[in-house]
Backbone bond lengths (Angstrom), bond angles and torsions (degrees), N, CA, C in turn:
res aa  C-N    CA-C-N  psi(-1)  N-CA   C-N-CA  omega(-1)  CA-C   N-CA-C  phi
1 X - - - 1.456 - - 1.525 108.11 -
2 X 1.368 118.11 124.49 1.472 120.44 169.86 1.379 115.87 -166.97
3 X 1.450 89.73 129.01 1.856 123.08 -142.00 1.857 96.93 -127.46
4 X 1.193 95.41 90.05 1.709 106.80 165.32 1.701 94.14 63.67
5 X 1.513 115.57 40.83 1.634 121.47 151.15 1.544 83.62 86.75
6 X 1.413 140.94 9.78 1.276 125.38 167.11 1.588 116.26 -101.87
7 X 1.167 116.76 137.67 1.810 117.86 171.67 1.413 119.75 -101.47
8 X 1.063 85.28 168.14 1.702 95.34 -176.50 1.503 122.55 -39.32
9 X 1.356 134.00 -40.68 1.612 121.78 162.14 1.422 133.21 -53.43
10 X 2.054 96.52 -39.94 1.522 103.08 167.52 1.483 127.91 -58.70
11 X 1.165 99.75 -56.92 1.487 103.40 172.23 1.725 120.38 -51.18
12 X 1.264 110.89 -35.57 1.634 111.45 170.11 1.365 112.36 -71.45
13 X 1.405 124.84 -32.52 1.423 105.47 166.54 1.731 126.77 -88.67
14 X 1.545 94.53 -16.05 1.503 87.39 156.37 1.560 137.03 -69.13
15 X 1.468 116.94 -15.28 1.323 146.53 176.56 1.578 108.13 -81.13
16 X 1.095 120.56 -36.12 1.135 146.21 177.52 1.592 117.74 -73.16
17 X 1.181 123.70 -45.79 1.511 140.17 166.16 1.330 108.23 -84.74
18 X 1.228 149.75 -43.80 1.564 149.59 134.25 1.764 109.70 -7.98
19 X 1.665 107.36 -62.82 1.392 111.92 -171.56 1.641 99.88 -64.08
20 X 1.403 93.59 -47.12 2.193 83.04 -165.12 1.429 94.17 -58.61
21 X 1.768 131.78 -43.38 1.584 110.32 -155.67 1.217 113.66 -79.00
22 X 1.541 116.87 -23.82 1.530 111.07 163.90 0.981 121.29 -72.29
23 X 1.457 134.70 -57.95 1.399 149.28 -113.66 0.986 124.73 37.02
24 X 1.721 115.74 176.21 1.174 135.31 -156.37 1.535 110.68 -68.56
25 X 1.394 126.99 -33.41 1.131 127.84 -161.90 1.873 99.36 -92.01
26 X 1.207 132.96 -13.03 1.528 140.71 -153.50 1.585 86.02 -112.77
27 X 1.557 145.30 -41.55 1.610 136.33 -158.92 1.584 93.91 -56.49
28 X 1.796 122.82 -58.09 0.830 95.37 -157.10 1.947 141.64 -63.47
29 X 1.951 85.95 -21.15 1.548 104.11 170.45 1.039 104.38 -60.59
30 X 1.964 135.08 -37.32 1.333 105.17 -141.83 1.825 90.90 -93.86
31 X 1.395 119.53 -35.14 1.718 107.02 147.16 1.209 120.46 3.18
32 X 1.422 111.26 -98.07 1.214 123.96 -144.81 1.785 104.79 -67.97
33 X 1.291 104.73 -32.40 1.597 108.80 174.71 1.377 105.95 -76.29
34 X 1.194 146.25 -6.04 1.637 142.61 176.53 1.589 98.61 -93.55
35 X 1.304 126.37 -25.68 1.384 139.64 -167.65 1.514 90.23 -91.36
36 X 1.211 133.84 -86.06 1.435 132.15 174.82 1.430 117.00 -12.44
37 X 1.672 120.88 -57.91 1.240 153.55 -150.98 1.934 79.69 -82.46
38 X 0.601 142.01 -60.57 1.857 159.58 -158.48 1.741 89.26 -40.61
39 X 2.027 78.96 -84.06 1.446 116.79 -172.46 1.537 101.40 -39.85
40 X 1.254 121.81 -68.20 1.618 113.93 -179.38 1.434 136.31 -48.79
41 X 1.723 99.39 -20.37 1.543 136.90 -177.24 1.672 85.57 -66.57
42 X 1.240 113.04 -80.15 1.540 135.91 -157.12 2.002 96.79 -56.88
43 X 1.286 107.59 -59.36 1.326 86.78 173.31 1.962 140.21 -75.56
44 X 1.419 91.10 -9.91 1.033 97.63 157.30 1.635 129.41 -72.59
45 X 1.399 114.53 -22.26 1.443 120.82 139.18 1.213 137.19 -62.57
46 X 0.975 103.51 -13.62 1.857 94.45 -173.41 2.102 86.58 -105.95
47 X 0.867 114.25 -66.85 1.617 112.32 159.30 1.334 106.75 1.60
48 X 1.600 113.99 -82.81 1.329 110.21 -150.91 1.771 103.38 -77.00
49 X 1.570 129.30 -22.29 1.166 131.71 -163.60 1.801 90.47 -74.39
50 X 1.546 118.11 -33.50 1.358 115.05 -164.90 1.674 103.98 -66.20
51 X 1.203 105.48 -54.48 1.441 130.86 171.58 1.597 116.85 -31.08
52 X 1.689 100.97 -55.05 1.628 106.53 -173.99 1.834 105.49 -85.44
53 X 1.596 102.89 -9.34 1.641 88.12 -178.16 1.486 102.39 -82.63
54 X 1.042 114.67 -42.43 1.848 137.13 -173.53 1.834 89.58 -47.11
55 X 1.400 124.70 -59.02 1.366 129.24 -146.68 1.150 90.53 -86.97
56 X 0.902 138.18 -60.68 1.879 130.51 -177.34 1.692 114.78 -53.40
57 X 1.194 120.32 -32.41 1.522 108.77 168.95 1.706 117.77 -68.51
58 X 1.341 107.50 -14.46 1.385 109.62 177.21 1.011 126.05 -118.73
59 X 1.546 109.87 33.93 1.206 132.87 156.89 1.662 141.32 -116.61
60 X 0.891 132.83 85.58 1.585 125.19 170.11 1.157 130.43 -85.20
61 X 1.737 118.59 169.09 1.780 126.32 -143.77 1.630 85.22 -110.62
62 X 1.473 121.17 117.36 1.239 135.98 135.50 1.579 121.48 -36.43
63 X 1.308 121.11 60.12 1.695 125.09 161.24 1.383 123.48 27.35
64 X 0.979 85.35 -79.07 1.811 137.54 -157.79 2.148 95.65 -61.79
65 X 1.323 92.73 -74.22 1.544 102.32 177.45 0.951 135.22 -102.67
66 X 2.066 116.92 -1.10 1.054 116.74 -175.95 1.534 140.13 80.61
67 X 1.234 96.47 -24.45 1.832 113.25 162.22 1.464 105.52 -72.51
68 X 1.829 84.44 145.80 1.777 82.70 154.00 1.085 128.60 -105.47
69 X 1.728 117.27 174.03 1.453 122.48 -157.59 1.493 84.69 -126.18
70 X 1.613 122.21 164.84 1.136 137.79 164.20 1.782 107.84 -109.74
């Protein structure tokens, strides 16, 4: 297993130092808020790609000055 040049020991002690600085009772909040944080990540990508394909077909280049026109 190797995840952004880290192997399997690293990652267990990074998992491992995570648990002591949170503790046990704080992993599961900080989960679900890194998961939330993801999900909003990801749709905020697909959002803006929908957005910029939609906006560029309804747009053309003014010649002349180089701006665009809608």
């Amino acid at each position: 297993m190797n995840i952004f040049g880290l192997g399997t020991p690293e990652i267990i002690v990074i998992l491992v130092l995570v648990l002591l600085f949170f503790g046990k009772n704080k992993l599961p909040e900080l989960a679900k808020s890194i998961g939330q944080s993801f999900n909003a990540l990801k749709e905020g990508f697909t959002n803006g790609e929908d957005k910029e394909a939609g906006s560029s077909k309804n747009k053309t280049v003014d010649n002349k000055k180089g701006e665009l026109k809608k």
